[in-house]
C-alpha positions, 0 to 999 in steps of 0.5 A: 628615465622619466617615470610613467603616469599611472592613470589619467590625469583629472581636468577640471573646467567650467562652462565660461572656460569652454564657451567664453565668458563673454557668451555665457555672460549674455546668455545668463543675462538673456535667461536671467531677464526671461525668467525674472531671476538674477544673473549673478546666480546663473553666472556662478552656475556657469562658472563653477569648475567641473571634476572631469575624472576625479580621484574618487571617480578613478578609484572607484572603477580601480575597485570595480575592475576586479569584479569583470567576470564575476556576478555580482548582483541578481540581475533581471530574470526575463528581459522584454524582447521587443519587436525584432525579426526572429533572426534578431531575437536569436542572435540578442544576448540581452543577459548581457545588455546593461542594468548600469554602468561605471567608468569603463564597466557595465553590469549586465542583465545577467547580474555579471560584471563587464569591460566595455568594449567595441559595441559601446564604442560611443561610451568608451572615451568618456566612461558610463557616468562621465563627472564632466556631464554635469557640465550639460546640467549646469548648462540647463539650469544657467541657460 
């Protein structure tokens, strides 16, 4: 019987490995001339491979995961409560809105830890604080 992986496996990739490096060499060349820089420099930023989920990053949600439920921080007493109609502000539950978050986990305003879930559908792929958007930072300062 073939054994399971335990966890997800880390992808390490780079902007000229997403894009091309054909294009991303113009676009260095392009931003490089515009800013009166040298290329080479942006084409190492472009080129450098970025840990999507590192075994530090991995390890670290493993060690938080055993905090879901629990308060682990003050948290903020009184959240503004904005604008809403008085049915909304009845229904918000902003105790557990995030301060922060990690990987699968969110730390709420009431200071307890939670497992992202349905409401934060767009962060359940990639986890708060994903390692791969360095990528976007990377884009910025080649582009």
């Amino acid at each position: 019987m073939a054994k399971m992986k335990t966890h997800l496996s880390n992808l390490r990739r780079s902007l000229a490995d997403l894009l091309g490096a054909d294009y991303l060499k113009a676009v260095c060349e392009a931003r490089a001339f515009a800013d009166g820089v040298d290329s080479g420099a942006l084409l190492a930023i472009a080129e450098e491979k970025v840990d999507f989920y590192p075994a530090s990053f991995r390890d670290r949600g493993d060690r938080l995961a055993d905090s879901v439920g629990q308060k682990v921080v003050p948290g903020l007493p009184s959240s503004a409560r904005g604008a809403g109609s008085r049915a909304f502000l009845k229904a918000s539950r902003t105790a557990q809105a995030p301060l922060t978050g990690y990987g699968c986990l969110r730390i709420g305003e009431d200071g307890m830890v939670y497992l992202i879930s349905k409401s934060e559908h767009y962060h359940a792929s990639l986890g708060h604080d994903f390692p791969g958007y360095r990528l976007i930072e990377n884009a910025r300062s080649s582009a």
